[in-house]
Backbone as a chain_set.jsonl record, in Angstrom:
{"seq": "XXXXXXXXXXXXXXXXXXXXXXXXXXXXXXXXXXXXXXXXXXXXXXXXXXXXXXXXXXXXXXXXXXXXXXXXXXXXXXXXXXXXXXXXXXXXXXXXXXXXXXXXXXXXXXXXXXXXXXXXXXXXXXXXXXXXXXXXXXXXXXXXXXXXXXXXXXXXXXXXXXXXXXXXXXXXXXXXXXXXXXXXXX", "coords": {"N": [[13.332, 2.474, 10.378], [12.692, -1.008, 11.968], [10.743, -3.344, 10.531], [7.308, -4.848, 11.015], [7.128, -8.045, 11.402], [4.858, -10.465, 9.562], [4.311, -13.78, 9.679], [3.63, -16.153, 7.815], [1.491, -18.563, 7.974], [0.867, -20.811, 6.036], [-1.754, -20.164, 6.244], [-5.063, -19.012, 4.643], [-5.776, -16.058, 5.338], [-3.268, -15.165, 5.57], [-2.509, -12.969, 4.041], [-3.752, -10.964, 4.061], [-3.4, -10.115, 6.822], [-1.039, -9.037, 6.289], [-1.661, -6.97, 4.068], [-3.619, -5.592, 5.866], [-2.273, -4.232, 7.538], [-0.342, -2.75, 6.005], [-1.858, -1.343, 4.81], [-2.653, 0.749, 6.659], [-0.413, 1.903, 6.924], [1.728, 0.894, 8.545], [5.425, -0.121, 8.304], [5.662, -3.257, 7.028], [6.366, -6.767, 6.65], [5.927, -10.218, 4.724], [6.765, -12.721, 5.618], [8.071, -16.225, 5.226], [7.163, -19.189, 7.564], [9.774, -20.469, 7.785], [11.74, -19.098, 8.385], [15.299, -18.301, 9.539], [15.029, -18.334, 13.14], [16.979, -16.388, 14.219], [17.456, -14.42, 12.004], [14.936, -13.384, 11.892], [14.854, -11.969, 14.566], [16.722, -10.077, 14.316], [15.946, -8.366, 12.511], [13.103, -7.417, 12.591], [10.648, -5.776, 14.302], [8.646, -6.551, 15.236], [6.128, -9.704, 16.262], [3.558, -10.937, 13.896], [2.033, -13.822, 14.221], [0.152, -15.826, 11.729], [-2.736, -17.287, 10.531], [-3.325, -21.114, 9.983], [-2.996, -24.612, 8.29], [-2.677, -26.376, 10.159], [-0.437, -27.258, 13.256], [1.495, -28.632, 12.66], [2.566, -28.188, 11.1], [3.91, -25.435, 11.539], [6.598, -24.677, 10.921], [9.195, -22.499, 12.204], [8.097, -21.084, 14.308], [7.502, -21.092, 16.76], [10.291, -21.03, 18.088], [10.37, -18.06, 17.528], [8.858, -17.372, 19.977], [10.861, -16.796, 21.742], [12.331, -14.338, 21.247], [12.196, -12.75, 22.409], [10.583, -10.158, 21.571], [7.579, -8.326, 20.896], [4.127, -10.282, 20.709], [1.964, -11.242, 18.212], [-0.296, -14.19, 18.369], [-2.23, -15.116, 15.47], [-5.234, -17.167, 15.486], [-4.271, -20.127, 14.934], [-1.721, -18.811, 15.389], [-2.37, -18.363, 18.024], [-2.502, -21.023, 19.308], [0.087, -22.241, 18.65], [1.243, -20.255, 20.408], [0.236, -20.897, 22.311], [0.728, -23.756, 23.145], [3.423, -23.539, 23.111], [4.019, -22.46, 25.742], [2.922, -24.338, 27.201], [0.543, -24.625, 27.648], [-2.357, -26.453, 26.267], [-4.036, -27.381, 23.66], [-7.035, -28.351, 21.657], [-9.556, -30.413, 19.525], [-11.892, -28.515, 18.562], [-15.855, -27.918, 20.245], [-17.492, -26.35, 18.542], [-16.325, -26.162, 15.658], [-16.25, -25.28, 12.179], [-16.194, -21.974, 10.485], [-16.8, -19.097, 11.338], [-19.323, -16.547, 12.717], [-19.124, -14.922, 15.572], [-20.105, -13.884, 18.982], [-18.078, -12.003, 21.336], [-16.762, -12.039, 24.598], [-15.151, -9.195, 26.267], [-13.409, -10.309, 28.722], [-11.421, -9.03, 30.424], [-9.381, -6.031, 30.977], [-6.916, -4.814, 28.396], [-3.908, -3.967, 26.796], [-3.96, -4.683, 24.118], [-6.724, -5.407, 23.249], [-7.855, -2.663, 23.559], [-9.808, 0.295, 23.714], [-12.427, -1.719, 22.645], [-15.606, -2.384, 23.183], [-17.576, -4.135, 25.245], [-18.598, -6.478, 24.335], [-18.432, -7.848, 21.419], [-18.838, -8.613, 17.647], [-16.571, -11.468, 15.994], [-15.234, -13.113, 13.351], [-14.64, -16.235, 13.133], [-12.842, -19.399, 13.601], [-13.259, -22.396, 14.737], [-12.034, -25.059, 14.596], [-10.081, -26.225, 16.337], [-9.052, -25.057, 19.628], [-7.835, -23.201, 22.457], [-7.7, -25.313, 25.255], [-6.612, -25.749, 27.755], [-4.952, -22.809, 29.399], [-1.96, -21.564, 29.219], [0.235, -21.7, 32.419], [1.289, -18.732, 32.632], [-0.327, -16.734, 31.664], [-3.355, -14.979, 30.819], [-6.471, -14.956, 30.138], [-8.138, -13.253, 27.995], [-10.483, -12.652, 26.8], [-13.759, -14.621, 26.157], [-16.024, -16.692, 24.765], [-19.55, -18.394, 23.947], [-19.584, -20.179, 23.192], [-16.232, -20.682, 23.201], [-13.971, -21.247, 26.157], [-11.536, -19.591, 25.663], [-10.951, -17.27, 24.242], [-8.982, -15.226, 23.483], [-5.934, -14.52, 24.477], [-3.157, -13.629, 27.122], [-0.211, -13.108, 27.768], [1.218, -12.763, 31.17], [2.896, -11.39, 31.492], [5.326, -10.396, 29.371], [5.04, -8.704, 26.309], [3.1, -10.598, 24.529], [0.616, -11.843, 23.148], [-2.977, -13.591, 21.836], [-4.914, -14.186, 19.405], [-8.35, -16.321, 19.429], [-9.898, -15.316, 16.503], [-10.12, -13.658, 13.529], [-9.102, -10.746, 12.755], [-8.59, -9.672, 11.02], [-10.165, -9.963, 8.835], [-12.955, -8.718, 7.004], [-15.509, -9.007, 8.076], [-15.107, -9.111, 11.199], [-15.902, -7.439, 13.965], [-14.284, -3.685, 13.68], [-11.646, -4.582, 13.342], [-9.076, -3.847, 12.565], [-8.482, -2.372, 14.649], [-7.176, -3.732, 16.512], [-4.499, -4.319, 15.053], [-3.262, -2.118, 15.143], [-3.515, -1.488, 17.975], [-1.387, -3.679, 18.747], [0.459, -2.514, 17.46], [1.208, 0.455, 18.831], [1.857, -1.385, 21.287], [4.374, -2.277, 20.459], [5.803, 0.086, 20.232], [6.224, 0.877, 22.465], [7.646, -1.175, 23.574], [10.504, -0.869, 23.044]], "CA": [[12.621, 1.711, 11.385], [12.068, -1.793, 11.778], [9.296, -3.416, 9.969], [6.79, -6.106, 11.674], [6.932, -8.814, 10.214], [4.049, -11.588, 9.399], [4.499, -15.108, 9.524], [3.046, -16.601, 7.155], [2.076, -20.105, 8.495], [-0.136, -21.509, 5.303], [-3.58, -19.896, 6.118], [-5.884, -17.959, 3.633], [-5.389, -14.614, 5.784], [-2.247, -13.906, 5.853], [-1.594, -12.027, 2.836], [-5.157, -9.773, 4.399], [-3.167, -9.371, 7.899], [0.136, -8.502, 5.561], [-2.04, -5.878, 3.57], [-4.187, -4.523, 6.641], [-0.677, -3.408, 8.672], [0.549, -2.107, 5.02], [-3.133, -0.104, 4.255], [-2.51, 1.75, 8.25], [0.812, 2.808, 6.847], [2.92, 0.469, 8.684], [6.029, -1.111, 7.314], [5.08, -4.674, 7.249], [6.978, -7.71, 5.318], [5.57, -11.373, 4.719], [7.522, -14.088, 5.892], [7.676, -17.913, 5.661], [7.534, -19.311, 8.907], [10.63, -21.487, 8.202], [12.951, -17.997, 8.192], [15.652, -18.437, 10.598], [14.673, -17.126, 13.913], [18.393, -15.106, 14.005], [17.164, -13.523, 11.099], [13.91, -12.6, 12.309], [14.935, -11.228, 15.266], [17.797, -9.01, 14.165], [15.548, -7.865, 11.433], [12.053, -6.639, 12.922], [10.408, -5.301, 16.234], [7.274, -7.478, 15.904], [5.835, -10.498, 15.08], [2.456, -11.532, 13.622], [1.985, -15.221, 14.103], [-0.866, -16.029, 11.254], [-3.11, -18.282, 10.659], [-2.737, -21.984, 8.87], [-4.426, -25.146, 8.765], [-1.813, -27.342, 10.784], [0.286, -27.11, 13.846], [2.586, -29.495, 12.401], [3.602, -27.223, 9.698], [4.299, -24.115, 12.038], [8.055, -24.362, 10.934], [10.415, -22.13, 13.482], [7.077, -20.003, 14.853], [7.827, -21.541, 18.738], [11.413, -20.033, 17.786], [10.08, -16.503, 17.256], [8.661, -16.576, 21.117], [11.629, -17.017, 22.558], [13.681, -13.335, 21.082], [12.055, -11.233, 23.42], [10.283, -8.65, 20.724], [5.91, -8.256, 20.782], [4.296, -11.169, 19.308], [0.306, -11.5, 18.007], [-0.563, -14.838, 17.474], [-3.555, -15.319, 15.508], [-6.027, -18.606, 15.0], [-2.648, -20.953, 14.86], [-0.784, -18.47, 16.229], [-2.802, -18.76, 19.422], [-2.083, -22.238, 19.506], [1.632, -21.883, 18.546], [1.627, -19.571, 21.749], [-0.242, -21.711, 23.981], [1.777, -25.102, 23.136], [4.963, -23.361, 23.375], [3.963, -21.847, 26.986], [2.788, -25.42, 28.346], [-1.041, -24.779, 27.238], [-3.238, -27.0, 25.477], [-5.153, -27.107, 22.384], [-7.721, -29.508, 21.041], [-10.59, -30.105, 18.469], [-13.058, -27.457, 19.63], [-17.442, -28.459, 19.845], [-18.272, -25.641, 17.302], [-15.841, -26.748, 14.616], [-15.817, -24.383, 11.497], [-15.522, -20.243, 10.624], [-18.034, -18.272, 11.081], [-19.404, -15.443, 13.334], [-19.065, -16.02, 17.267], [-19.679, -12.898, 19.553], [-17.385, -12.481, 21.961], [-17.144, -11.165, 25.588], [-14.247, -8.63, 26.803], [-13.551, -10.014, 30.101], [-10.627, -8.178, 31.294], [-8.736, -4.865, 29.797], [-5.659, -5.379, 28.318], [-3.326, -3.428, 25.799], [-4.23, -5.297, 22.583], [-8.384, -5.13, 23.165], [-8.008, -1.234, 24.183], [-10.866, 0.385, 22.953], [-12.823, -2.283, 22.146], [-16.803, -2.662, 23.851], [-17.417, -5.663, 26.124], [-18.957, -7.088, 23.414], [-18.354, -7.525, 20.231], [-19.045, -9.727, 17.005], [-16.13, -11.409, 15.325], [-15.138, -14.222, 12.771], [-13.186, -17.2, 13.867], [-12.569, -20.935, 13.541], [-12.782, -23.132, 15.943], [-11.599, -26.159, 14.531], [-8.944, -25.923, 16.968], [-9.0, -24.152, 20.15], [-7.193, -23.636, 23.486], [-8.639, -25.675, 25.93], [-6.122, -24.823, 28.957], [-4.781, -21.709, 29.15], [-0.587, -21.888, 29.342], [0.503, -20.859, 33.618], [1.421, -17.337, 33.053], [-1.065, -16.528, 30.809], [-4.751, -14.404, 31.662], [-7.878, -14.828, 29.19], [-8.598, -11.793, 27.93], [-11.903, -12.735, 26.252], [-14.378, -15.351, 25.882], [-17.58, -16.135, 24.228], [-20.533, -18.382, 24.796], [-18.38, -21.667, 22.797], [-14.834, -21.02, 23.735], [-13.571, -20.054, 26.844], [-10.378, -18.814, 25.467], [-11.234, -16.53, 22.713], [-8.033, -14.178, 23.99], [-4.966, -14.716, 25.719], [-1.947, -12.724, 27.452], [1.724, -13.094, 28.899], [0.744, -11.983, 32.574], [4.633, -10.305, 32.299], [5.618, -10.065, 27.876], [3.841, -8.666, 25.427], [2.943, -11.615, 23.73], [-0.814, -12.138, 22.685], [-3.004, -14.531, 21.509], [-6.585, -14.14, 19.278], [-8.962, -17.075, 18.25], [-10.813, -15.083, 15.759], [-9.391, -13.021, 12.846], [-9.764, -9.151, 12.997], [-8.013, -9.569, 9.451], [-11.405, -10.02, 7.57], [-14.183, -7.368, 6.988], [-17.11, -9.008, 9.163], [-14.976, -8.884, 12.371], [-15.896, -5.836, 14.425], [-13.425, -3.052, 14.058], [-10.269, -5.348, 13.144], [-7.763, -2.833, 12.504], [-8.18, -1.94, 16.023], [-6.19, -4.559, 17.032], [-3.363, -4.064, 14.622], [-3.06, -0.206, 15.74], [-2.925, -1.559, 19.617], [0.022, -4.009, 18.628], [2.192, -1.011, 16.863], [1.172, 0.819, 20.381], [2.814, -2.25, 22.601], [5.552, -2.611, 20.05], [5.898, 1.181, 20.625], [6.435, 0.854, 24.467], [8.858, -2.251, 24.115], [11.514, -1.103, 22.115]], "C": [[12.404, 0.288, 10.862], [10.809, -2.978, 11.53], [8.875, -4.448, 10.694], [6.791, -7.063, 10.379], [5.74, -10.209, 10.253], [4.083, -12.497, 8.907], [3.62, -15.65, 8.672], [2.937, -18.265, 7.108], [0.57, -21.063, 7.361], [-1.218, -21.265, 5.346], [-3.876, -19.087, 5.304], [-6.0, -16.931, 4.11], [-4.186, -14.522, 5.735], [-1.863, -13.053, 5.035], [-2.997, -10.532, 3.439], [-4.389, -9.302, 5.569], [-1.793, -8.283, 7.104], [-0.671, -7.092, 5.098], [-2.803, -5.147, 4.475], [-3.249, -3.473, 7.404], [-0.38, -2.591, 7.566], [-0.556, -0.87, 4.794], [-3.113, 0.712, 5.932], [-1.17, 2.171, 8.228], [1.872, 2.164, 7.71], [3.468, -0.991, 7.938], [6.02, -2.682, 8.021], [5.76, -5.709, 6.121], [5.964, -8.971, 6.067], [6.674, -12.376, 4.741], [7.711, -15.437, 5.884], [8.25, -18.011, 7.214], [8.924, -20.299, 9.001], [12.065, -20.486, 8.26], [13.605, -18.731, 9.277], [15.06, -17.576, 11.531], [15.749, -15.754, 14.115], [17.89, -14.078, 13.243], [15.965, -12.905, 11.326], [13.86, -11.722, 13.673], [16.072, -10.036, 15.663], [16.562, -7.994, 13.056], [13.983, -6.994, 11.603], [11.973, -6.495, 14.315], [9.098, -5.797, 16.544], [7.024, -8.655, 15.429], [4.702, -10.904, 15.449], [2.593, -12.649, 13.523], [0.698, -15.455, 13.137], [-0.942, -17.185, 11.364], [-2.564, -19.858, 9.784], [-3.579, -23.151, 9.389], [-3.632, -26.363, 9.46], [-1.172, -26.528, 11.854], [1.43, -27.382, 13.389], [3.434, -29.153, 10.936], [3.502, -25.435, 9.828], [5.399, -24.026, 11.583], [8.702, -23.846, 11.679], [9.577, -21.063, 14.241], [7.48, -20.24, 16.304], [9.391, -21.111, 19.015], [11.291, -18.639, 18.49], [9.294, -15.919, 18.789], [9.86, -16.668, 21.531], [12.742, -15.225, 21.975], [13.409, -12.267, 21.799], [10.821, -9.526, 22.38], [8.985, -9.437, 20.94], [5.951, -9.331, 19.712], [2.723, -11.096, 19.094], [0.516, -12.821, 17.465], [-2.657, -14.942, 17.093], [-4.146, -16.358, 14.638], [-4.917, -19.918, 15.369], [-1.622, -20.438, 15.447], [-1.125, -18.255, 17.778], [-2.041, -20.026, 19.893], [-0.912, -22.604, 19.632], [1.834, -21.269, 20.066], [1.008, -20.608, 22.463], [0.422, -22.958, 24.012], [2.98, -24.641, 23.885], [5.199, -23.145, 24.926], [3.55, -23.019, 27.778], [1.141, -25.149, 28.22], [-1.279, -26.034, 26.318], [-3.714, -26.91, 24.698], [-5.572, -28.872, 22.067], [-9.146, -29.142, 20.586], [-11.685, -28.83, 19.387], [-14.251, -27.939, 19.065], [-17.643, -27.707, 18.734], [-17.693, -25.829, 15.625], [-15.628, -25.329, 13.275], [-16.059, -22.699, 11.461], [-16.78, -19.948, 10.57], [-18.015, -17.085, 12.412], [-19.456, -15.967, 14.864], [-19.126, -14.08, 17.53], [-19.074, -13.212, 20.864], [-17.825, -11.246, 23.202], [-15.318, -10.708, 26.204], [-14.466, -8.648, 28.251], [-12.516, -9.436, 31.339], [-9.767, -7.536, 30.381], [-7.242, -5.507, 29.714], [-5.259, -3.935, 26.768], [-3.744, -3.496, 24.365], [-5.793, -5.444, 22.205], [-8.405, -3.674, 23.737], [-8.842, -0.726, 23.358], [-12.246, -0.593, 22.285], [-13.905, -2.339, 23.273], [-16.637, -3.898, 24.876], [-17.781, -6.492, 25.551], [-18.735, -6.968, 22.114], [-18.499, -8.938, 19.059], [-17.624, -9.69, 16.447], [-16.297, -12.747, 14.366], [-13.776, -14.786, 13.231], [-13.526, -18.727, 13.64], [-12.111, -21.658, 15.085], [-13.048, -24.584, 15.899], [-11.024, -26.873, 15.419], [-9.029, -24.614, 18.156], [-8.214, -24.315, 21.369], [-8.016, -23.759, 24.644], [-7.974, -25.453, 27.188], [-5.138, -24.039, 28.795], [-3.353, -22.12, 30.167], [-0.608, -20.606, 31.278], [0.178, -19.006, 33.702], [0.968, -16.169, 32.249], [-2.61, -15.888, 31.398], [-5.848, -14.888, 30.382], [-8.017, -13.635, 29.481], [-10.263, -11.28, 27.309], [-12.558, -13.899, 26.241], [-15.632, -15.259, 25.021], [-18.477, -18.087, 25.139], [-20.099, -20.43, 24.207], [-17.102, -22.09, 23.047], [-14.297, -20.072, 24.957], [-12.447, -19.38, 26.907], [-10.027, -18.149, 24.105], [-9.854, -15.572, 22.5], [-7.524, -14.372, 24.732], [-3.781, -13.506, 25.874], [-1.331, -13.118, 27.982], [0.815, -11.969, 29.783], [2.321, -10.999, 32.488], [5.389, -10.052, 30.747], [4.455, -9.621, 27.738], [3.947, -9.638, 24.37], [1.141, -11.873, 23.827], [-1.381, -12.854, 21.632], [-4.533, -14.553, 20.929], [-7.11, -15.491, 18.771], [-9.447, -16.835, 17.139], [-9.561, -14.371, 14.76], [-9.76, -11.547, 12.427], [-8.84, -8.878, 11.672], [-8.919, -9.269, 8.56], [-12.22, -9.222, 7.625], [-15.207, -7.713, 8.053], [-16.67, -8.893, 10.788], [-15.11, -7.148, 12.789], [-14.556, -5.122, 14.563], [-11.689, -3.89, 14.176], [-9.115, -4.845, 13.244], [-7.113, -2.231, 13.889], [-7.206, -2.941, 16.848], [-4.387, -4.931, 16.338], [-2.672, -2.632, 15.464], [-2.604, -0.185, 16.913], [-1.871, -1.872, 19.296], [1.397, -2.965, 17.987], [2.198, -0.39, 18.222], [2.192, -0.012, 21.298], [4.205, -2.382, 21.74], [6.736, -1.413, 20.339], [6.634, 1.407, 21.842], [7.237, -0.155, 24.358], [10.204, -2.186, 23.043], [13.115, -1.867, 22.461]], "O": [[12.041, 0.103, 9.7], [10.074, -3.345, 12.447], [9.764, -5.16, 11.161], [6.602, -6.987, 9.164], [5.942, -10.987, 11.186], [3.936, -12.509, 7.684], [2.481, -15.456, 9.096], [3.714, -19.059, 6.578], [-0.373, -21.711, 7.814], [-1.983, -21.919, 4.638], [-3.011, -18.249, 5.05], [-6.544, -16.257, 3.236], [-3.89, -13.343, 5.93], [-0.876, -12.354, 5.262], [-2.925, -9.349, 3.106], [-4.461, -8.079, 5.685], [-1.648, -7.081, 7.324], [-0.358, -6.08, 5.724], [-2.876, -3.956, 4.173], [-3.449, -2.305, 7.739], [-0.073, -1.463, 7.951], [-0.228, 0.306, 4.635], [-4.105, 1.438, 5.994], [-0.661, 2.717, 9.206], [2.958, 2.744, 7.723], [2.977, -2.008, 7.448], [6.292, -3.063, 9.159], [5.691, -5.487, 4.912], [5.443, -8.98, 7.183], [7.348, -12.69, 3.759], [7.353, -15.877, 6.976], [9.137, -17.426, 7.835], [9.2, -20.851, 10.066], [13.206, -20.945, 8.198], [13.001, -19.575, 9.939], [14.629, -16.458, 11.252], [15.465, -14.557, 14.152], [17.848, -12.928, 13.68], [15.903, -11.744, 10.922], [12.969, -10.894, 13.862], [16.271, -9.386, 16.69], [16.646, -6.767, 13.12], [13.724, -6.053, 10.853], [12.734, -6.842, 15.218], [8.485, -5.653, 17.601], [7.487, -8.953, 14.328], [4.401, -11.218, 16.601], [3.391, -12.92, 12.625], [-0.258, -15.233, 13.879], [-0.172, -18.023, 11.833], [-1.573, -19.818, 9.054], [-4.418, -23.133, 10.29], [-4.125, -27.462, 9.202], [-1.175, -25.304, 11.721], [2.392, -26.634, 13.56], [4.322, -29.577, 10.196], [3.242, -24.554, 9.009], [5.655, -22.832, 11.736], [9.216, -24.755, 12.332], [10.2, -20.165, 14.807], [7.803, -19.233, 16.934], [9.698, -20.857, 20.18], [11.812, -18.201, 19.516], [9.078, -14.729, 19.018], [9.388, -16.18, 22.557], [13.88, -15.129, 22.436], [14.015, -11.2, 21.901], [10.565, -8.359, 22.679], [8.941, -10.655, 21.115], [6.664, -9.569, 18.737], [2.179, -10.807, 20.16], [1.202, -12.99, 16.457], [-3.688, -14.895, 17.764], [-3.835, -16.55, 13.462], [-5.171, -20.56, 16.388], [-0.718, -21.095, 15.963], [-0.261, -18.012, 18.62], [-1.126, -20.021, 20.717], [-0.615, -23.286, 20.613], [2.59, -21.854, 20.841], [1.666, -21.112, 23.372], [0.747, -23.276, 25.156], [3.453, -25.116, 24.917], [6.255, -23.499, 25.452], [3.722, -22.931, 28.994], [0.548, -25.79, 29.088], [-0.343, -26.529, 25.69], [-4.24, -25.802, 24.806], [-4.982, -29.949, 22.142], [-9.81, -28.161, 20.92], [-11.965, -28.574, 20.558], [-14.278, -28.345, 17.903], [-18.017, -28.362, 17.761], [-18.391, -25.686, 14.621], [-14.823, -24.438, 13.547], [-16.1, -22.167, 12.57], [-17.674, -20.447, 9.887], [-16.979, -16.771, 12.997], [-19.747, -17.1, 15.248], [-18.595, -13.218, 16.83], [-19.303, -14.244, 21.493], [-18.551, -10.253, 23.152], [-14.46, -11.543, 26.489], [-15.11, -7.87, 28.955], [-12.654, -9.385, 32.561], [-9.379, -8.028, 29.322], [-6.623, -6.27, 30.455], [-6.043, -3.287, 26.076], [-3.846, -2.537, 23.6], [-6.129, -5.584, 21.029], [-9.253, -3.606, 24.627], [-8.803, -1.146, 22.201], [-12.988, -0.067, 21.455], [-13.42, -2.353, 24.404], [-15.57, -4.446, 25.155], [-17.454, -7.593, 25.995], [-18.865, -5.841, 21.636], [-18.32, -10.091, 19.451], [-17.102, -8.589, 16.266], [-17.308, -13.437, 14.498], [-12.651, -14.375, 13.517], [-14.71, -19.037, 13.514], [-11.256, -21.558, 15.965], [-13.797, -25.251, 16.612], [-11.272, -28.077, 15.484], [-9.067, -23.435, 17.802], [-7.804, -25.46, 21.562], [-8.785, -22.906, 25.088], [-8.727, -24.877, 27.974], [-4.274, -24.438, 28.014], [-3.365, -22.664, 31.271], [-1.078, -19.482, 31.45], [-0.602, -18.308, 34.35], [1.502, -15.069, 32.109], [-3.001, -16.364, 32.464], [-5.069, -15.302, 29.524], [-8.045, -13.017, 30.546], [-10.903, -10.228, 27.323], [-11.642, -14.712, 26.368], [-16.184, -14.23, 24.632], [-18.212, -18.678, 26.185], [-20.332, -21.496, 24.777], [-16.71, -23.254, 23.133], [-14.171, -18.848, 24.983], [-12.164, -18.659, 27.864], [-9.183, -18.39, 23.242], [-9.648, -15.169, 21.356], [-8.045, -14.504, 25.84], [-3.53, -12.665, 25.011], [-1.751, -13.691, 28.987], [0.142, -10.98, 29.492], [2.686, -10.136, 33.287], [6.326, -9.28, 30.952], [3.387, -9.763, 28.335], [4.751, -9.542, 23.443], [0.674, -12.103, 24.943], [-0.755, -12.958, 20.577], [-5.423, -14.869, 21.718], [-6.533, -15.963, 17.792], [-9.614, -17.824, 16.427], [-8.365, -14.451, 15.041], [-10.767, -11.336, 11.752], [-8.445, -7.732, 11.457], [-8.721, -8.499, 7.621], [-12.255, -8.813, 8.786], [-15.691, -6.866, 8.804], [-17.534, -8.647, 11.631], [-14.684, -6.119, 12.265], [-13.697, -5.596, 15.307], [-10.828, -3.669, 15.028], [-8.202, -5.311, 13.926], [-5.989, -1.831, 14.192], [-6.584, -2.581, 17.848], [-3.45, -5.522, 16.874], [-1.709, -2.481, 16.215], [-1.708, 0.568, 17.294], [-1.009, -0.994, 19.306], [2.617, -2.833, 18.077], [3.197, -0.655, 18.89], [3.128, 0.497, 21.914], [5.203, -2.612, 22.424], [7.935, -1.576, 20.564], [7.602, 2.154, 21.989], [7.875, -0.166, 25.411], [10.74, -3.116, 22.44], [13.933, -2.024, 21.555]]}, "num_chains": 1, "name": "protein.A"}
């Protein structure tokens, strides 16, 4: 089977999203984001977009929507998704990481199981301020109103926060969905 693989786009999680997919038993590689996309999309059946502290040193991540296979982006890889789709991003009011609770405002595949509420950790240096055409919000909170996005028609998804780190509620739960949708789109 083919392994997901996680982009590794310069942020201080990704080696935590790399080892949370690997500690739930799936096969999971770390990637630079400057792989070819050819090669990344002959080679796995998902992709983690991580975090980083630039757009402008995503390398071939706006590539990696275009092969058709499940994608998570998360913090940067939100942004990565919402640029590429004709969204927006810019500085966000609350500025650095910390705890934000958030509100589940419509079900979706990749928040399954998850309360209507919940606390996580997230940065919002950087956030998406309009939400790309064919795209839904899947969450908000009470600072950003696009805490969570979705392809209204791919599975392609999009978190501000990072369900990588210990203080976000129930994190893993959102790895576990994405093997689920990767599951269903083979």
């Amino acid at each position: 089977m083919l392994p997901i693989y996680v982009v590794n786009n310069h942020g201080q999680f990704n080696h935590l999203i790399h080892r949370g997919l690997r500690d739930l038993g799936i096969d999971v590689a770390l990637i630079p984001n400057t792989t070819p996309a050819a090669d990344v999309g002959a080679d796995c059946r998902g992709v983690i977009l991580g975090g980083g502290p630039s757009i402008e040193r995503a390398g071939n991540c706006e590539q990696y929507l275009d092969l058709g296979i499940p994608v998570l982006g998360i913090c940067l890889g939100l942004h990565i998704i919402a640029r590429k789709y004709g969204g927006t991003v810019t500085t966000g009011q609350s500025g650095g990481y910390g705890p934000v609770e958030i509100e589940v405002c419509r079900d979706s595949e990749i928040l399954a199981g998850y309360p209507k509420t919940m606390n996580v950790w997230a940065s919002h240096a950087d956030e998406v301020s309009r939400v790309p055409e064919d795209f839904c919000v899947l969450a908000q909170s009470s600072i950003c109103n696009h805490e969570a996005i979705a392809h209204l028609e791919k599975p392609v998804f999009g978190l501000q926060w990072h369900p990588e780190v210990s203080h976000t509620f129930e994190g893993k739960r959102v790895f576990e969905n994405f093997l689920r949708i990767i599951a269903d789109n083979p």
